[in-house]
C-alpha positions in Angstrom: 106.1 52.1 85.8 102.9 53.6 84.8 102.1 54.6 81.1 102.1 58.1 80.6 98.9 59.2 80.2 95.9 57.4 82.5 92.4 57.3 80.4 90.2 59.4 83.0 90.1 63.1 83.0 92.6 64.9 85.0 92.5 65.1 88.3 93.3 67.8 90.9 94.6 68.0 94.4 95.1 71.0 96.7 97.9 70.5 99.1 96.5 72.0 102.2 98.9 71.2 105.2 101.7 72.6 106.9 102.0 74.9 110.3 101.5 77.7 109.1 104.5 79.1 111.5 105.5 82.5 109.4 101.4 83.5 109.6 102.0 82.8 113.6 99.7 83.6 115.9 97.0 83.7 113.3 97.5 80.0 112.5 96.9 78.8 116.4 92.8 79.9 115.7 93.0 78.2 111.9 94.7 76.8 109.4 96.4 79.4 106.7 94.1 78.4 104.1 91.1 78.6 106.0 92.0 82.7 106.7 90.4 85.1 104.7 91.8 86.7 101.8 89.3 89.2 101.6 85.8 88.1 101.8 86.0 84.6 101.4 88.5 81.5 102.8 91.4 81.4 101.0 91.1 78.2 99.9 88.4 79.2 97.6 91.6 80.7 95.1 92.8 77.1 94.3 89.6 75.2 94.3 88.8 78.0 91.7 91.8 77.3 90.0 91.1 73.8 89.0 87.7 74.2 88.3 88.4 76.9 85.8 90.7 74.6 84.2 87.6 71.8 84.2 89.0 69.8 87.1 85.7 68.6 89.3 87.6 65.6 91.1 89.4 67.4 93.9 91.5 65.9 96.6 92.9 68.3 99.8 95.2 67.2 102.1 95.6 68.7 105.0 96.4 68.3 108.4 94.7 65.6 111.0 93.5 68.3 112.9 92.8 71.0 110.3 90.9 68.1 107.8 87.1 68.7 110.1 87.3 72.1 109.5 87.6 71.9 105.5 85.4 69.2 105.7 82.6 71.2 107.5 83.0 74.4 105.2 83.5 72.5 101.8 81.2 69.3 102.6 81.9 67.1 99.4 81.5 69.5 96.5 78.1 68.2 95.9 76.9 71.6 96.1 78.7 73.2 93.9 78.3 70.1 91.0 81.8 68.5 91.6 83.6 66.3 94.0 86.1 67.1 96.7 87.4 63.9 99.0 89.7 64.3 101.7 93.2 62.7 102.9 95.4 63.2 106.0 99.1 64.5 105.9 100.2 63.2 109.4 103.6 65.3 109.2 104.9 68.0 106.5 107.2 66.1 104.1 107.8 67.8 101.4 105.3 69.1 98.5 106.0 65.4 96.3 104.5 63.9 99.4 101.1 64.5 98.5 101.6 62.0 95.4 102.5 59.2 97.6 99.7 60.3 99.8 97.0 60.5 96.8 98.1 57.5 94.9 94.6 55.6 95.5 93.0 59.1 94.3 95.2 59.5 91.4 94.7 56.2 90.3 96.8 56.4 86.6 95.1 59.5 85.7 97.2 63.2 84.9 96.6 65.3 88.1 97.3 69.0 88.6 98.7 69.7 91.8 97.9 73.4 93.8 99.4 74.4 97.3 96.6 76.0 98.9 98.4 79.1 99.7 98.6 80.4 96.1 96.1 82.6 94.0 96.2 82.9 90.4 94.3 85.6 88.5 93.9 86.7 85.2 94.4 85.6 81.3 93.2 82.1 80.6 96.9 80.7 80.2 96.9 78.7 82.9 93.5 77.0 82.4 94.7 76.8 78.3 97.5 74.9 79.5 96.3 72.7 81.6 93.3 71.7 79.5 95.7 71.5 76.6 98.3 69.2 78.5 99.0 65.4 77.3 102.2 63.6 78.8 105.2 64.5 80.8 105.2 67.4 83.5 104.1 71.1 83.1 105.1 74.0 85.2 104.9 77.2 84.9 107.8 80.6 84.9 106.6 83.7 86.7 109.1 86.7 86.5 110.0 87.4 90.5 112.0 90.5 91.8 113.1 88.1 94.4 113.9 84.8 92.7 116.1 83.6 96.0 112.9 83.0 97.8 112.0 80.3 95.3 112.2 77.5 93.1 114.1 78.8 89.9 113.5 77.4 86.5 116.2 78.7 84.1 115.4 78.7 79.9 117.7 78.6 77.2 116.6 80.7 73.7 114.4 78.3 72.8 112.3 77.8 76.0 113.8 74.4 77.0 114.4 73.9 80.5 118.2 74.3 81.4 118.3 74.4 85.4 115.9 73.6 88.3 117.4 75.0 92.0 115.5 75.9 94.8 116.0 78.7 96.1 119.4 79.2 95.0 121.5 82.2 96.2 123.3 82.7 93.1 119.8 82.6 90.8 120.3 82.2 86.9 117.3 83.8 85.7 114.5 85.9 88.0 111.6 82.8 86.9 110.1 81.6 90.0 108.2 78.3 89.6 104.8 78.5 91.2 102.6 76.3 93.3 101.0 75.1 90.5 102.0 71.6 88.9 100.6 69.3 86.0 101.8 65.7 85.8 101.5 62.5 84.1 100.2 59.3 85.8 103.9 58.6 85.9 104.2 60.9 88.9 103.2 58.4 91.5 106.5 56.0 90.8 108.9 58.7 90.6 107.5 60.2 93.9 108.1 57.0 95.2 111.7 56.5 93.8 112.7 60.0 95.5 115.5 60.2 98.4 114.2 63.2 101.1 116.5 66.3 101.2 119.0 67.6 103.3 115.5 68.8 105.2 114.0 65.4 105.3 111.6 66.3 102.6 110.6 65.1 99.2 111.2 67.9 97.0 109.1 69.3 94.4 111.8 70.2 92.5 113.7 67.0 92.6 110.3 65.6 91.3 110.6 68.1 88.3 113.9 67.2 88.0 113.4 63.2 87.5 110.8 64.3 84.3 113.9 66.9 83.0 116.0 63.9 82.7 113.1 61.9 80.8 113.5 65.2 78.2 109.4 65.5 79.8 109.3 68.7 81.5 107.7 71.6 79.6 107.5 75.3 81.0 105.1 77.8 80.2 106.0 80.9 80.7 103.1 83.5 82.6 103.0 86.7 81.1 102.6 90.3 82.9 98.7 89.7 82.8 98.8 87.0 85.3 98.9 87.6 88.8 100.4 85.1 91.1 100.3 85.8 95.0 101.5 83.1 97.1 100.0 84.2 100.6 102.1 82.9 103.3 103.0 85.5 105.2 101.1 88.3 106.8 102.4 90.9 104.2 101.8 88.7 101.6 98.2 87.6 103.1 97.7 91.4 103.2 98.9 92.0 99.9 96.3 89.4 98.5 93.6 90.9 100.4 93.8 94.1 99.1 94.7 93.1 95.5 91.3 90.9 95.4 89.5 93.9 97.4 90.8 96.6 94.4 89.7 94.2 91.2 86.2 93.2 92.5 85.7 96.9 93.6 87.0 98.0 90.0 85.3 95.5 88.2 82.2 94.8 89.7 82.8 91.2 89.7 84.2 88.5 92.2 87.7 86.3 91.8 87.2 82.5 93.0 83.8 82.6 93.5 83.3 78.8 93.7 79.1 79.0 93.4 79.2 81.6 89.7 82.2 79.3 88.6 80.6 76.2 88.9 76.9 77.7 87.2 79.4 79.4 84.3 80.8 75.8 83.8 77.2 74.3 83.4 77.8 72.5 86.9 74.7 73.5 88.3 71.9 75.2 87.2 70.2 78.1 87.4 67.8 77.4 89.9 70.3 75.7 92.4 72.2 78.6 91.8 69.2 80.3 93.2 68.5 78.1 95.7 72.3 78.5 97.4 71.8 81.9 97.3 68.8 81.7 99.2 70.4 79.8 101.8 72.6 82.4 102.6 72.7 85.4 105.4 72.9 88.6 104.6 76.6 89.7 103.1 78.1 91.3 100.7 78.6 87.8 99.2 74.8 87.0 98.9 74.2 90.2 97.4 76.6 89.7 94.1 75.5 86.1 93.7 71.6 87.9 93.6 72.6 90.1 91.2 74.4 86.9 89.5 71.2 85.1 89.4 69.0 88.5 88.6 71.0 89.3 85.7 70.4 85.5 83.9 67.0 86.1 84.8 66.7 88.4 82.1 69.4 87.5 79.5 68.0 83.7 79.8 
């Protein structure tokens, strides 16, 4: 088995695949990541995820069919100052999948996993953890009203990990466990050793479960200034769209904007900031990224 920790910098992977069936017929003109939530694709959220945390080596996985598409809006990264690379998922089987499917990618390196249906905004705890992390596995507790609907991670007193069920009727404690997932390079062997479900898939939470039994699985748990919106359904698509549509109106600013990200992060400069910008039609978008590049122009 691999050692623990691999000697690159972490890597990242959005898990882009699936049919899409509950955002039926939506889903028969695109894949659910490539709708909008708001004003841009919502696969901007999770790419803007890892890149807040300092990931720049991105894998997606997506579909055969839906892989042209992200290639044709998200190119290689190059723009933007990182690198995305691409890989197929022939058929949905199961979240852990994507580890067997990455393994050249990953490579013995830590890798933070993403489904490309969830959006994480606000605090810095996520990017604090994930930046922070060393061995093991590292998810994350989000208080639900609905824990049923998802994987549940139950704590004793001392914030140690009890119980992993997913989607239990019976839950012990409302902490859902998001789609967001920090591993060591250990996680490509004990993808591989997992048995598929009762649904033919490799679960996520069985993969959880193999570093609980190492005594390897650490929980941080999100606090009320996080929001997580897991957009796979067209209420919850709807409720994403108008949560991002209320902050950025509020506060003037934009949430996963990939091009201000990447020149915050010292990923590009200035001028090819500019230069994007200038490339752009006329939107809404182009205008904030102006007033982006017009406002350095005078605090440079």
């Amino acid at each position: 088995m691999a050692s623990p920790q691999g000697t690159g910098p972490m890597k990242g992977i959005v898990l882009a695949g699936g049919a899409g069936t509950r955002l039926y017929p939506i889903t028969q003109v695109a894949s659910k990541q490539l709708q909008p939530v708001y004003d841009k694709p919502m696969i901007y959220y999770p790419l803007a995820t890892l890149l807040e945390a300092g990931i720049t080596d991105v894998l997606l996985i997506s579909t055969p069919d839906d892989l042209p598409r992200f290639r044709a809006l998200l190119g290689d990264g190059s723009r933007w100052g990182f690198t995305i690379r691409y890989a197929p998922q022939p058929r949905p089987e199961g979240i852990a999948q994507a580890f067997l499917i990455g393994e050249d990618f990953v490579d013995g390196d830590p890798v933070c996993l993403i489904l490309g249906d969830n959006i994480f905004y606000g605090g810095s705890e996520t990017e604090r953890a994930v930046a922070e992390f060393e061995s093991g596995a590292l998810i994350f507790g989000y208080p639900v009203r609905n824990p049923r609907r998802y994987g549940v991670v139950e704590l004793d007193a001392d914030g140690n990990v009890v119980s992993l069920v997913e989607k239990p009727e019976r839950p012990r404690s409302n902490l859902a466990v998001p789609g967001l997932y920090v591993y060591d390079a250990r996680v490509v062997d004990l993808a591989r050793a997992l048995r598929p479900s009762a649904r033919g898939e490799l679960e996520i939470t069985d993969l959880n479960r193999a570093y609980l039994e190492l005594g390897e699985l650490r929980v941080v748990r999100l606090s009320r200034g996080v929001a997580w919106l897991d957009s796979g359904t067209h209420d919850s698509l709807l409720d994403a769209a108008n949560y991002v549509a209320t902050i950025e109106h509020r506060q003037g600013t934009k949430i996963a904007c990939i091009e201000e990200i990447a020149y915050r992060r010292g990923l590009i400069t200035r001028d090819h900031l500019a230069a994007l910008v200038a490339a752009m039609p006329p939107s809404g978008y182009r205008e904030y990224l102006e007033r982006v590049v017009l406002a350095e122009e005078f605090t440079g």
